[in-house]
N, C-alpha and C positions, 0 to 999 in steps of 0.2 A: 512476398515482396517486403512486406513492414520486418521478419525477422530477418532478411539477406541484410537491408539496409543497419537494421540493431547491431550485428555481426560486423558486419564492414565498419562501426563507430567504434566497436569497443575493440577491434583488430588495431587501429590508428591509434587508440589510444594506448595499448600496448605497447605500438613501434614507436611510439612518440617516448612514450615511460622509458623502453628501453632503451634508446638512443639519447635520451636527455641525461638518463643515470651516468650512462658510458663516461658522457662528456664531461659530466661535473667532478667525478672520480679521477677520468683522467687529467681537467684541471687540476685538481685538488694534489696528485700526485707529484704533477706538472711544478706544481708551484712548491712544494714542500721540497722535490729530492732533486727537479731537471730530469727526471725519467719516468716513462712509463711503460709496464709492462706490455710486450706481446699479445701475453695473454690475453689482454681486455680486449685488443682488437682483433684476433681472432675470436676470440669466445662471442662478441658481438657482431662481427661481421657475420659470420655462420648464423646465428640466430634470427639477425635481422635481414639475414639473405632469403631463408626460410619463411618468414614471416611475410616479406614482398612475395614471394613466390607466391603464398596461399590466397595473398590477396591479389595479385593477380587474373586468378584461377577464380576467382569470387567475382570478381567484377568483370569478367573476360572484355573486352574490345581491343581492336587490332589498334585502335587509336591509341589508349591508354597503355597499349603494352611498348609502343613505338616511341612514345612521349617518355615511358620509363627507362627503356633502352639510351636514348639520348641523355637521360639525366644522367645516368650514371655513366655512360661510354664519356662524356664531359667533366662530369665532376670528377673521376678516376681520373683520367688526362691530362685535365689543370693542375689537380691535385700534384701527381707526377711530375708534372713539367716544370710547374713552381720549385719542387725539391729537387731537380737535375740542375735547374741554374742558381739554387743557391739562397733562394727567395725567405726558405724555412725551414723548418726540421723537420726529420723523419715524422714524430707525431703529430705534428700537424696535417702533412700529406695523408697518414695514415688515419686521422678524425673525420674528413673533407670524404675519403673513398667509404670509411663505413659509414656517416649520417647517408651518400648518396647511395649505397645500396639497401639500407635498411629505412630508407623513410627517402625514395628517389623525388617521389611529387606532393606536393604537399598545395591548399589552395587557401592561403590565410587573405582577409578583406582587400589584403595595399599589398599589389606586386606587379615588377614585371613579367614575372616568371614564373611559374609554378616547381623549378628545378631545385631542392633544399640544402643539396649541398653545397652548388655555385651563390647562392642567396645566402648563405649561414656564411662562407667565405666573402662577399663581397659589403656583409655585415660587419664580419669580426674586423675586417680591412678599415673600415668605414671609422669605427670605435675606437679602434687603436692610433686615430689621430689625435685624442685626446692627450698624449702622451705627450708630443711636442709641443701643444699648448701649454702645455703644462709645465714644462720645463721652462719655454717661455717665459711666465709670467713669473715663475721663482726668480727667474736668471735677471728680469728686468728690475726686480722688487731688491734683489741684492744690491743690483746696480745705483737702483734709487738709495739706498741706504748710505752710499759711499763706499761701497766695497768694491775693488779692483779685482774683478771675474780676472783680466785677461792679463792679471801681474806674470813675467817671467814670458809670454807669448807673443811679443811688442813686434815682433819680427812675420806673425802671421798677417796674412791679407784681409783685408775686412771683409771678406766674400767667407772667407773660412771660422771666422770670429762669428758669422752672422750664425753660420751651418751650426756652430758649438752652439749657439743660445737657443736652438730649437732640439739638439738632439741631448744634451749631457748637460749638470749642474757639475760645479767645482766644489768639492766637498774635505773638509780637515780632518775627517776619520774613516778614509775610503775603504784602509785594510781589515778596517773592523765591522765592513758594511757586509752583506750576503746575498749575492746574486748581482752587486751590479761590477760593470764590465769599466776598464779604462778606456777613455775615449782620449786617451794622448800617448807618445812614446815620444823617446826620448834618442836623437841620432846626434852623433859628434860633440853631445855635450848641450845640445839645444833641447826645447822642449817642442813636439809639434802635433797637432790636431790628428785623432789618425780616428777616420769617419767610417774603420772596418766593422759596422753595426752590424752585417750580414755572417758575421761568423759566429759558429755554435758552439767553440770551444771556451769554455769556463773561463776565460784569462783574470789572474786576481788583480789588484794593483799595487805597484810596484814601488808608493810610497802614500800616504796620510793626508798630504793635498797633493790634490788629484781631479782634474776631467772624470769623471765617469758618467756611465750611462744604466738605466736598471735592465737587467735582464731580465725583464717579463717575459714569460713565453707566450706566442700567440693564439697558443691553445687557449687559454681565459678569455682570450676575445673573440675565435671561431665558436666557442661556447657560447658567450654571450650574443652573437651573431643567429645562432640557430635559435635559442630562446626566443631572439627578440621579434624573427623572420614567422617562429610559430603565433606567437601569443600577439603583434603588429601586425606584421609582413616586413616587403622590403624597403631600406631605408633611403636608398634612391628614391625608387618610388614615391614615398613619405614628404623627400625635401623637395623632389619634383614637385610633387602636388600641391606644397603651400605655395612656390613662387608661383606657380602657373594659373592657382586662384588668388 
C-alpha cells in the first residue's frame, strides 16, 4: 500500500511537470511568434493521455474513473464551445483539452471542483481582468495629466468613451508597437471606437496616434490559471472564502 501510494505521488508529479512544461512553452511561443505548434499538443496530449490512463488503472474506483470522465468530457466541450463562438483561439481551446485530459482531477486545499481544466480556465478568466484595470488607471492618469484621450472622437457616446477607458490606451507610436491591435477605424472620414477585441487576426494600426489594445494571448493567463489552481486552488473559491469569513 505505502509503495502504490509513492507511485501514485511521483505519477502526479510527472502529469503536473508535464503539463505545466507544455503550458509555459506554449506561453512562451504564444507570446514571442502568436503561434504554437501542433506538435506540442499532440505530443502532450498522447503522453499525458497515457499517463491518466495508467493512473487510472492504479487507483481503480468506478468513482474516480466517472469523476475523470466528466472532467474532461467538460473541459473538451467548453473548451470547444468557447472556440465555435469566437470566445478564443485555437490554442487556447487546444491548452484547456490537453491540461483536462492529462491532469483531468486534481485536489489542491481551496476549490470548488476538483475538475483542472474548467478551474485553470476559470483562473486564467479571472486574471486577465487585470488588464482592464489596468488600462483604466493609465487612461485616468493621462486624463489627470491634461491629456485629451478622446481628442478627434467628440462625436462618440459616453457609453462608448467609458468601454475605450477600460479596454485600449491612446498611443503616439502605435505602428511601431508589436502585438497590439487598433481599437478604432475610421468610416466616412470620422474616427470611431470599434470594440472588435474578439478577433484573432493580427490587424496593425493604420496610423501613430491610435486606440489600440495589447494583444496578449490568453494562453499566459490559462497558464497562469493552472499554476495558480495547483500550487492555491480556485480563485473563486479563494474570494468566496474571504467575504464569507
Amino acid at each position: 500500500m505505502i509503495e502504490l501510494l509513492s507511485e501514485l505521488r511521483i505519477l502526479d508529479a510527472v502529469r503536473i511537470s508535464l503539463i505545466s512544461a507544455t503550458m509555459l512553452y506554449a506561453s512562451y511561443s504564444d507570446w514571442v511568434s502568436r503561434e504554437v505548434d501542433d506538435k506540442v499538443w499532440i505530443i502532450s496530449g498522447i503522453i499525458g493521455g497515457a499517463l491518466t490512463a495508467l493512473d487510472l488503472l492504479l487507483t481503480w474506483s468506478l468513482r474516480y474513473l466517472i469523476l475523470a470522465l466528466i472532467s474532461i468530457g467538460l473541459g473538451c466541450g467548453l473548451a470547444y464551445a468557447f472556440y465555435y463562438f469566437g470566445f478564443y483561439g485555437g490554442a487556447d481551446a487546444k491548452a484547456v483539452m490537453v491540461i483536462s485530459i492529462g491532469l483531468p482531477l486534481y485536489y489542491p486545499r481551496m476549490m470548488l471542483h476538483p475538475f483542472t481544466g474548467l478551474a485553470s480556465l476559470s483562473n486564467g478568466l479571472l486574471i486577465s481582468l487585470i488588464m482592464p484595470v489596468s488600462m483604466l488607471i493609465i487612461n485616468l492618469s493621462a486624463i489627470l495629466r491634461g491629456e485629451d484621450v478622446f481628442e478627434g472622437f467628440e462625436h462618440e457616446s459616453r457609453i462608448r468613451k467609458l468601454a475605450a477607458l477600460f479596454f485600449g490606451i491612446r498611443v503616439r507610436d502605435a505602428r511601431r508597437r508589436k502585438f497590439w491591435l487598433p481599437l478604432e477605424e475610421e468610416r466616412d472620414g470620422r474616427r470611431y471606437f470599434s470594440f472588435n477585441i474578439l478577433t484573432f487576426e493580427l490587424e496593425e494600426p493604420k496610423r501613430d496616434d491610435c486606440w489600440v489594445t495589447p494583444g496578449l494571448p490568453l494562453l499566459l493567463f490559462i497558464t497562469a490559471g493552472l499554476l495558480i489552481f495547483i500550487f492555491l486552488g480556485d480563485l473563486i473559491y479563494v474570494i468566496a472564502s474571504i467575504f464569507i469569513h
